[in-house]
SEPADO-319035 format. One record per residue (C-alpha): residue number from 1; residue in one letter; x, y, z. Coordinates in nm, 4 decimals, always signed. Each point is the difference from the previous one (the first is absolute). Last residue first. Layout:
BEGIN
> pos;code;x;y;z
> NUM;A;X;Y;Z $
...
This chain:
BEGIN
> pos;code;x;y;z
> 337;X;+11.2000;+10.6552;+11.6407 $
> 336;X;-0.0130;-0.3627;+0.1726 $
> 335;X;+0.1582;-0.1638;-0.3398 $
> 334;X;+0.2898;+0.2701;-0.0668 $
> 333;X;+0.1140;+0.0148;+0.4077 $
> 332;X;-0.0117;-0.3673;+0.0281 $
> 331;X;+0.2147;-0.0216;-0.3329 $
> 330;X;+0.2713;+0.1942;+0.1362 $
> 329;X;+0.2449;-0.0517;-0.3292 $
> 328;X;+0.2793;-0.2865;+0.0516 $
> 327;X;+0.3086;+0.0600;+0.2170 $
> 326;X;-0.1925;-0.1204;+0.3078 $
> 325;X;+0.0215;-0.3421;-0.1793 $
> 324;X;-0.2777;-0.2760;+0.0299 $
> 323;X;+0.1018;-0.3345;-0.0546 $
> 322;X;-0.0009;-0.1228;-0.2891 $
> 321;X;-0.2708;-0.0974;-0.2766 $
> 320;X;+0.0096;-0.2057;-0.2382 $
> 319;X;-0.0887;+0.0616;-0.3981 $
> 318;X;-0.0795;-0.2049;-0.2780 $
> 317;X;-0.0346;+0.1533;-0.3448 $
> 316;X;-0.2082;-0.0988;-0.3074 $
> 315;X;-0.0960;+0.1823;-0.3230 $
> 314;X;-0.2899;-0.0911;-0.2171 $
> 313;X;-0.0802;+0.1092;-0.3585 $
> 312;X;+0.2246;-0.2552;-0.1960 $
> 311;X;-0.1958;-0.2695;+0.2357 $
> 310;X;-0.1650;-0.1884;-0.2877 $
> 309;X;-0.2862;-0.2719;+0.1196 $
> 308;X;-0.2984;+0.1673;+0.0633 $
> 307;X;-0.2996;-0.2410;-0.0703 $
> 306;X;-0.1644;-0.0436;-0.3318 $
> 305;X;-0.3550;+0.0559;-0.1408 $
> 304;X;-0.1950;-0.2175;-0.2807 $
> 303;X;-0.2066;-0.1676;+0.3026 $
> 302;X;-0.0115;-0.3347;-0.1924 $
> 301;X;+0.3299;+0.0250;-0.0829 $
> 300;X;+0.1144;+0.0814;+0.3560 $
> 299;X;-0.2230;-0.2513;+0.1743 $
> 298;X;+0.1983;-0.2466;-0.2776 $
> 297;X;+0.3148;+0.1310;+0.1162 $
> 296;X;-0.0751;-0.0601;+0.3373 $
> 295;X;-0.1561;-0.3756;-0.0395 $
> 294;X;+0.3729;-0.0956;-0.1812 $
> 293;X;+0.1785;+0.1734;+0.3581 $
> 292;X;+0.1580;+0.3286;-0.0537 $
> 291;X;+0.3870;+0.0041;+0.1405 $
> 290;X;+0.1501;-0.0826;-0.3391 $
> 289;X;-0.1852;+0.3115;-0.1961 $
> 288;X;+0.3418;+0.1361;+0.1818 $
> 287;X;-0.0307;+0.3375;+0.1889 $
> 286;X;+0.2081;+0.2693;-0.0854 $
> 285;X;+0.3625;+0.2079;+0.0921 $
> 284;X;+0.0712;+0.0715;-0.3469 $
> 283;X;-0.2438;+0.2877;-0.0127 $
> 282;X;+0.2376;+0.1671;+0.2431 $
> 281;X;+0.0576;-0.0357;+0.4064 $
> 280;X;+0.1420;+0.3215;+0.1562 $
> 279;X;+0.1772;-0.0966;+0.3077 $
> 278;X;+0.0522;+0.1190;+0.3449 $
> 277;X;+0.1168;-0.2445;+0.2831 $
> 276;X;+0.1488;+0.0254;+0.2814 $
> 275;X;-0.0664;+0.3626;+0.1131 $
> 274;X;+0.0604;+0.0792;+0.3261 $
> 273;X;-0.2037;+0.1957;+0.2025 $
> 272;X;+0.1006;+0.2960;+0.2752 $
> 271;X;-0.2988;+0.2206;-0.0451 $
> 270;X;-0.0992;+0.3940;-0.1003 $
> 269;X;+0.1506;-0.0850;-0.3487 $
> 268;X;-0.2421;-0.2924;-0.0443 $
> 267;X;-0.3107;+0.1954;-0.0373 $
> 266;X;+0.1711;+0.1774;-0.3299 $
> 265;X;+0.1130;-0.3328;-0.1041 $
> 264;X;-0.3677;-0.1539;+0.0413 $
> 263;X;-0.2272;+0.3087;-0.1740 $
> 262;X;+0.2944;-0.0238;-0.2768 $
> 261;X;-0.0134;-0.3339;-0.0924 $
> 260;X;-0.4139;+0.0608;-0.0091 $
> 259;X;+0.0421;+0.2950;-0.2610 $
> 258;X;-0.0872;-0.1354;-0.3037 $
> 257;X;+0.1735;-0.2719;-0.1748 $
> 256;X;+0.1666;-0.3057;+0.1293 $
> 255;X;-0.3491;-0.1828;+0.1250 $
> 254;X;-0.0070;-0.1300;+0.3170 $
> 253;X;+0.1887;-0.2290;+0.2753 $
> 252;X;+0.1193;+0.0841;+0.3135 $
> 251;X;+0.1122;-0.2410;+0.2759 $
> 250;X;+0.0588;+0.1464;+0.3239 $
> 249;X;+0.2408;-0.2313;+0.2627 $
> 248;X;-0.0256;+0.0834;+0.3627 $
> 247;X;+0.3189;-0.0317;+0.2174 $
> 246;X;-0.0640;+0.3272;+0.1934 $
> 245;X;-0.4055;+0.0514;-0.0004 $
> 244;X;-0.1822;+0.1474;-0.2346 $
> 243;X;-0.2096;+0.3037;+0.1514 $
> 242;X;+0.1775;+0.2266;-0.2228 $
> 241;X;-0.0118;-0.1402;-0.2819 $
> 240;X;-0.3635;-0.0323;+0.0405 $
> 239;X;-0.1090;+0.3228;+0.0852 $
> 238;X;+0.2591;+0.2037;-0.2444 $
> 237;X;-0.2406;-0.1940;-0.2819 $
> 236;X;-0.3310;+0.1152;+0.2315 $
> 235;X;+0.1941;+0.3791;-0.0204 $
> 234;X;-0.0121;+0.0132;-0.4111 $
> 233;X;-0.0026;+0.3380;-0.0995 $
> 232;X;+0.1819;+0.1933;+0.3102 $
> 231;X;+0.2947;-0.1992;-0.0351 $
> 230;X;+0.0135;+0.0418;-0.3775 $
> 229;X;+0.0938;+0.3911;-0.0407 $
> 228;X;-0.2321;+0.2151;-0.0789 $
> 227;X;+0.0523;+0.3044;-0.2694 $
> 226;X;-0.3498;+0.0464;-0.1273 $
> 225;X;-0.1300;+0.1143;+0.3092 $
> 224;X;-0.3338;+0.0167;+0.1715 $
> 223;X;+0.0061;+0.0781;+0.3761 $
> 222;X;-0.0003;-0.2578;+0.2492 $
> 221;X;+0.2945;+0.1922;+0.2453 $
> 220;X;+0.2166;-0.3245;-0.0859 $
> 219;X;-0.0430;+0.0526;-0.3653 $
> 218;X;-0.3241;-0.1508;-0.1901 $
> 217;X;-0.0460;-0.1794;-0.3358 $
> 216;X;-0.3229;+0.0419;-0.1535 $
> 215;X;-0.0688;-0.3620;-0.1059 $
> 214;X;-0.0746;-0.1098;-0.3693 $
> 213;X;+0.3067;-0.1737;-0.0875 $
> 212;X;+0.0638;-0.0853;+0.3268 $
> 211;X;-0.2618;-0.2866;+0.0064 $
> 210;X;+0.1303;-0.1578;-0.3085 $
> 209;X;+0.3516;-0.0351;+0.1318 $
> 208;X;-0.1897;-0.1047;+0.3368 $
> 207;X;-0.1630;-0.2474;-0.2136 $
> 206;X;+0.3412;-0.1326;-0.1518 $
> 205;X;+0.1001;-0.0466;+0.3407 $
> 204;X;-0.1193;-0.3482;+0.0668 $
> 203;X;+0.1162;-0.1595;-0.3232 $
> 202;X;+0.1268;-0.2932;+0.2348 $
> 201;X;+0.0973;+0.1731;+0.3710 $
> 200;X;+0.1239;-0.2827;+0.2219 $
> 199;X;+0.1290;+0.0705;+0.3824 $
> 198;X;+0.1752;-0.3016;+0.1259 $
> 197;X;+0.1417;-0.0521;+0.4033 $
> 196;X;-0.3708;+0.1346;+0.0869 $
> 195;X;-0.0148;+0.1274;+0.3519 $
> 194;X;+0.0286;+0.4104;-0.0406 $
> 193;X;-0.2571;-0.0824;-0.3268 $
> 192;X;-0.3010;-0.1494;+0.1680 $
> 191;X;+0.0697;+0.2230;+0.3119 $
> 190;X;+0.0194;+0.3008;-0.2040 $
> 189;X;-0.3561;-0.0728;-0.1425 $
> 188;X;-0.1669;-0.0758;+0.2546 $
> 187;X;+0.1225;+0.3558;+0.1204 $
> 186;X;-0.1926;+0.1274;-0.3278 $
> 185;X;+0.2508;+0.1085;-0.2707 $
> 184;X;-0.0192;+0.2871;-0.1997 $
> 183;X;-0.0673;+0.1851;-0.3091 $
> 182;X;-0.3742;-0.0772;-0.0573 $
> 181;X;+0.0696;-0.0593;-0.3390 $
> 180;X;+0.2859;-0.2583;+0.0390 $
> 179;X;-0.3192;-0.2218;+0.0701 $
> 178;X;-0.0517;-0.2699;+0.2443 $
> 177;X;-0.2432;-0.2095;+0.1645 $
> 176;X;+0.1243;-0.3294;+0.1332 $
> 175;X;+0.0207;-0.3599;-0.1050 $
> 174;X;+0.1435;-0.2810;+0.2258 $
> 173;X;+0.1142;-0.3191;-0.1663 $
> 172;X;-0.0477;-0.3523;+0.0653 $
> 171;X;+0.2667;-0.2247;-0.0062 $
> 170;X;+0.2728;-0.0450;-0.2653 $
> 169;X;+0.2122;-0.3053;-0.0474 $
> 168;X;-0.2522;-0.2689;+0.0660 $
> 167;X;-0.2501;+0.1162;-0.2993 $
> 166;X;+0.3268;+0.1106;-0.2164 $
> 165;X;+0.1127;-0.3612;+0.0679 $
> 164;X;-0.4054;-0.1488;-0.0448 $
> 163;X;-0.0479;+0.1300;-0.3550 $
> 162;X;-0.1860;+0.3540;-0.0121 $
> 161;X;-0.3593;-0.0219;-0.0487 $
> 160;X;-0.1011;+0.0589;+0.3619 $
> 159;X;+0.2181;+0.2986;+0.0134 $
> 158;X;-0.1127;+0.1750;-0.3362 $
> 157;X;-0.4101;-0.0391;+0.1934 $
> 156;X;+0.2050;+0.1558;+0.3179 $
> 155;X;+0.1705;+0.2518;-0.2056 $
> 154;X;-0.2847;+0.1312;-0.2040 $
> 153;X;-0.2020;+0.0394;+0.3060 $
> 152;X;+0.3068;+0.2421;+0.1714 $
> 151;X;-0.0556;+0.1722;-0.2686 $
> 150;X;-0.2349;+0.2049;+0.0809 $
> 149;X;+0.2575;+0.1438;+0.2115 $
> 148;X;-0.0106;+0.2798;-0.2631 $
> 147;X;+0.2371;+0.2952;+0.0932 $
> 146;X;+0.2684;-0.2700;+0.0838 $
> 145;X;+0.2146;-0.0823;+0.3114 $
> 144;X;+0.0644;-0.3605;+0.0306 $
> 143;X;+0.1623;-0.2022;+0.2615 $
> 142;X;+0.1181;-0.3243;+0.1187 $
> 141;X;+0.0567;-0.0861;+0.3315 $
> 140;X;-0.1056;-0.3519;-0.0056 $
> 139;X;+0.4215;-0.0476;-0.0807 $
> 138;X;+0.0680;-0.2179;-0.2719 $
> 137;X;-0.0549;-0.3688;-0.0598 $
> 136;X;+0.3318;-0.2355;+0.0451 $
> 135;X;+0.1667;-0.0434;-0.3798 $
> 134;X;+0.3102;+0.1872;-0.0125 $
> 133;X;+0.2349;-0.2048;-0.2253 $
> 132;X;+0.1321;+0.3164;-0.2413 $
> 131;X;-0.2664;-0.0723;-0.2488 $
> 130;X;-0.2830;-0.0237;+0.2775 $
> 129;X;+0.0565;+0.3564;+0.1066 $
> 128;X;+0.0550;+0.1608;-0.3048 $
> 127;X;-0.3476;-0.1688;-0.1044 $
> 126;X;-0.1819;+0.1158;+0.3169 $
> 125;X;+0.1490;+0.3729;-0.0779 $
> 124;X;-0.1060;-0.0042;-0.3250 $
> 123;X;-0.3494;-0.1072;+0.1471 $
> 122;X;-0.0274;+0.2632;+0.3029 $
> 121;X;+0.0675;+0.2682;-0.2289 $
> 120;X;-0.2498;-0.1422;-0.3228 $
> 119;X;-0.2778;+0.0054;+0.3217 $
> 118;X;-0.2879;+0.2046;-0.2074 $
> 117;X;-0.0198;+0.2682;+0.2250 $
> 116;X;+0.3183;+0.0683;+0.0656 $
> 115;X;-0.0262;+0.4045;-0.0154 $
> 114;X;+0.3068;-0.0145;+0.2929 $
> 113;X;+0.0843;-0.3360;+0.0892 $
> 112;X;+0.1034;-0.0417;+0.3759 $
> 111;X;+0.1917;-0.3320;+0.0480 $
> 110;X;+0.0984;-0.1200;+0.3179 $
> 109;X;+0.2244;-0.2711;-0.0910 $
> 108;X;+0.0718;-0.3544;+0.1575 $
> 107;X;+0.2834;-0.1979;-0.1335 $
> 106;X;+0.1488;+0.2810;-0.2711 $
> 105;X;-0.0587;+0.3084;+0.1845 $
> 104;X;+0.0696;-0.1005;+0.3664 $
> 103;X;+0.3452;-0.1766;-0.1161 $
> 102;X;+0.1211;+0.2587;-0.1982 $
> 101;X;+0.2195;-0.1272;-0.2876 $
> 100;X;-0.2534;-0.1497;-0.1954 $
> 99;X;-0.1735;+0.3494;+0.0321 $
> 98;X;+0.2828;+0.2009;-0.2493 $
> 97;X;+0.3740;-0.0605;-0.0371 $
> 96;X;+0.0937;-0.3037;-0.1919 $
> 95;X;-0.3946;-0.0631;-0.1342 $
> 94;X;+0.0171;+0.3810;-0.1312 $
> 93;X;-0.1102;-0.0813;-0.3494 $
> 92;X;-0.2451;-0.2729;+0.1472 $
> 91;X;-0.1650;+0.2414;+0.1886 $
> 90;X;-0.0337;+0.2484;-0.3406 $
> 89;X;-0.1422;-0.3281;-0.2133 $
> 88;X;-0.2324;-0.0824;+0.2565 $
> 87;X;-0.1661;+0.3226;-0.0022 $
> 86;X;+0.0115;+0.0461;-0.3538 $
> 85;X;-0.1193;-0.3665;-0.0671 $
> 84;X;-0.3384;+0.0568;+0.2137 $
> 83;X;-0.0449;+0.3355;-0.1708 $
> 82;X;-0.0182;-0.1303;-0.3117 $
> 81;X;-0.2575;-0.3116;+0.1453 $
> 80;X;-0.2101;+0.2731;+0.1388 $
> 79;X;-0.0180;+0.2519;-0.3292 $
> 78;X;-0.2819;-0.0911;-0.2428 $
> 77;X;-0.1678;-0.2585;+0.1726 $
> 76;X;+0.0044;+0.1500;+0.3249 $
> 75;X;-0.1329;+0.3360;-0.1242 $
> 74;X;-0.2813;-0.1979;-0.1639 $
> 73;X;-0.0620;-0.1780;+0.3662 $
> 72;X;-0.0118;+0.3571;+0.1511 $
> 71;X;-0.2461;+0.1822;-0.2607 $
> 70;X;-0.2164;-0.3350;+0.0337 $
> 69;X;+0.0203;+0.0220;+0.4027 $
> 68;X;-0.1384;+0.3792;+0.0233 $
> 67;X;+0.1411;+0.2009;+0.2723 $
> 66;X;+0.3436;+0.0210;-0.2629 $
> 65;X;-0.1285;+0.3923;-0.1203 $
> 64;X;+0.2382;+0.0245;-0.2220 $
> 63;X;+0.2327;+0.2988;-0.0089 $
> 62;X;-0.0447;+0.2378;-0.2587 $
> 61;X;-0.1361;+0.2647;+0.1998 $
> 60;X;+0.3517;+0.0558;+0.0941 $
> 59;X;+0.1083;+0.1111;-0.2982 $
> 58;X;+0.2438;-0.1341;-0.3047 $
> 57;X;+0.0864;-0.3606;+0.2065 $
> 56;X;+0.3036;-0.0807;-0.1424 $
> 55;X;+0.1198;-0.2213;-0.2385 $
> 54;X;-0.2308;-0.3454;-0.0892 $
> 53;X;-0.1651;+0.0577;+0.2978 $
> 52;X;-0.3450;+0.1870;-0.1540 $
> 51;X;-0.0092;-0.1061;-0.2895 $
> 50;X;+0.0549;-0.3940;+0.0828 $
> 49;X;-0.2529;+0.0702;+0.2468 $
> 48;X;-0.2756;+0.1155;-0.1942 $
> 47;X;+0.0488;-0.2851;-0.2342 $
> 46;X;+0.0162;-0.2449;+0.2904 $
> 45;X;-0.3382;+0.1461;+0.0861 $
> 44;X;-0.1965;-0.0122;-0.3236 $
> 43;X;+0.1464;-0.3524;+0.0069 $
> 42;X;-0.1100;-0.0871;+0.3039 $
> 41;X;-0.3624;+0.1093;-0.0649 $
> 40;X;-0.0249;-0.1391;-0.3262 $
> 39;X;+0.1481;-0.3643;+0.1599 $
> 38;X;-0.2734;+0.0345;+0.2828 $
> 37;X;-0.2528;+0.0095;-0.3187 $
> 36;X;-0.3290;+0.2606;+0.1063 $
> 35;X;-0.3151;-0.0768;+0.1785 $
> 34;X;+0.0674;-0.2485;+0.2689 $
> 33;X;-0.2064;-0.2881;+0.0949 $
> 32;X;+0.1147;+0.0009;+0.3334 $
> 31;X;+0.1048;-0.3574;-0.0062 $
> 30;X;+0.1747;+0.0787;-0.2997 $
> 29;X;+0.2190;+0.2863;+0.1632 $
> 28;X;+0.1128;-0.2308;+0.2599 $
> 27;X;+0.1342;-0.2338;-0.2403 $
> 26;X;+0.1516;+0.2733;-0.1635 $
> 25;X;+0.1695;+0.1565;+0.2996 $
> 24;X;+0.1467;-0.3522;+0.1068 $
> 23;X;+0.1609;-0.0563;-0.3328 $
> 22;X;+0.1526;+0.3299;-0.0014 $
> 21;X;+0.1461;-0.1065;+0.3343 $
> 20;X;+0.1313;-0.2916;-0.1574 $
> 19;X;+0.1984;+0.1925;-0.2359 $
> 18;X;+0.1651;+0.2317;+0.2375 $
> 17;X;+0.0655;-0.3995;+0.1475 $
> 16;X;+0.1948;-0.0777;-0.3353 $
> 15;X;+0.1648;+0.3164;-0.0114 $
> 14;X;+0.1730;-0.1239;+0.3246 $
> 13;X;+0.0766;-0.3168;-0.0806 $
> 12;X;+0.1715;+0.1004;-0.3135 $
> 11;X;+0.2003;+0.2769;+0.1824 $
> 10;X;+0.0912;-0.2898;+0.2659 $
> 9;X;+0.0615;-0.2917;-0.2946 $
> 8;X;+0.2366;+0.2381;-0.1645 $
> 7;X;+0.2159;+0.0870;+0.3087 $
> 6;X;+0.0794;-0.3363;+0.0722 $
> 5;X;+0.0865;-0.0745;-0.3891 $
> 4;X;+0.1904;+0.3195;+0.0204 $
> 3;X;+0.1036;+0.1883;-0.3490 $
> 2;X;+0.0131;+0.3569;+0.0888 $
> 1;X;-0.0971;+0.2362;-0.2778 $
């Protein structure tokens, strides 16, 4: 638990406008006349989300389908404001050697948030920022790759809610269609992520955990084995490592179960990164009932449901990349094949 009277009015602020969203939704829902209770909805769907991310994601068919707004806001509510404090808990861990110490990453980034739908990257970051006396706005090149760029909605209506600094610090955003699924990245892709000085991946590979579960896996001639080794499983991970560019920081951040650790270290060993940071945060590591506003914890009551606040499941690391070393594994040769 970090005690941060900065730090508590941000997370406080920020639940507060997931809040005002809800707000939004329901007085948009009475105009319509609609049949059944927004709260009954959302609840049904925070429910069904809690399952779901609570560990791991069992299957792949588990994964929620996030194209409709009240499956995204009750995600929000459960898990944005943890993830918020997670990312700007890991930057401020590695304040002495991480972004505040490059002058490109910490005055004007070029973020690419991988699976960042709901903008918890961009926010941690905007609060790291602003603790450490960074306050000009951010780069306009900010960008999203997520299966659903639905979202992109969400994030505009979360946007207009959020007080003016968070409003001045971060500009508009740029969502784009992505899925580990389809294995690969698009050149628009590359380009997004060969000239972003921070790569973010929040809880973004626990779906390609999920995914590989039920995936034939293939050797390099595509036949079925049951002895294959990582590179050929997850190539659009390989993708974006390697199309980082020398200097770029990568800032991980999932649950510490399952297999996702292992997805990244295996991709790693074919690249010259340093690791700054890797830490697994317990159940001691938790949100204070201090950052919720007197309004939020009477929504709460009212709503009977809780958000996220232990991080005993999550474990962070923060990695930069180095230049590239002949040394290292072909990667060119592995990706192209």
């Amino acid at each position: 638990m970090r005690e941060n009277i900065l730090l508590t009015r941000d997370l406080g602020d920020v639940f507060d406008s997931i809040l005002e969203i809800y707000k939004t939704i329901e007085q948009d829902r009475n105009r319509r006349n609609s049949d059944k209770e927004l709260k009954d909805i959302c609840l049904e769907y925070m429910q069904e989300t809690s399952r779901i991310y609570r560990y791991d994601l069992p299957r792949e068919s588990d994964r929620v389908d996030f194209s409709d707004p009240l499956k995204q806001w009750s995600y929000m509510f459960v898990y944005t404001l943890r993830h918020v404090d997670l990312v700007s808990y890991a930057l401020d861990a590695t304040s002495d050697i991480g972004i505040l110490k490059d002058s490109d990453a910490c005055c004007s980034p070029t973020v690419c948030m991988i699976g960042g739908g709901p903008g918890s990257d961009v926010l941690g970051l905007s609060i790291h920022l602003r603790e450490h006396g960074h306050t000009a706005p951010m780069s306009s090149r900010l960008h999203v790759l997520d299966k659903y760029t639905e979202w992109q909605g969400t994030w505009q209506l979360f946007h207009q809610h959020l007080p003016e600094r968070f409003n001045l610090a971060i500009p508009e955003m740029k969502y784009h269609a992505f899925d580990f699924e389809d294995n690969d990245l698009s050149l628009e892709h590359q380009e997004i992520v060969k000239s972003s000085n921070i790569v973010t991946m929040i809880k973004s590979l626990s779906p390609v955990a999920a995914w590989l579960r039920t995936r034939k896996k293939l050797n390099r001639d595509g036949v079925e084995t049951d002895d294959c080794t990582s590179v050929f499983e997850w190539h659009s991970v390989f993708s974006i490592l390697k199309h980082m560019k020398p200097g770029a920081f990568l800032l991980y951040i999932d649950n510490r179960t399952g297999p996702q650790r292992r997805i990244l270290m295996d991709a790693l060993e074919c690249f010259d990164f340093e690791i700054l940071y890797d830490h697994v945060l317990d159940g001691r590591q938790f949100l204070s009932n201090s950052v919720f506003s007197v309004s939020a914890r009477v929504f709460m009551i009212e709503f009977g449901y809780n958000p996220c606040t232990v991080a005993g499941i999550n474990e962070v690391i923060l990695l930069k990349k180095k230049p590239y070393s002949e040394n290292f594994v072909d990667v060119d040769s592995i990706l192209d094949s």
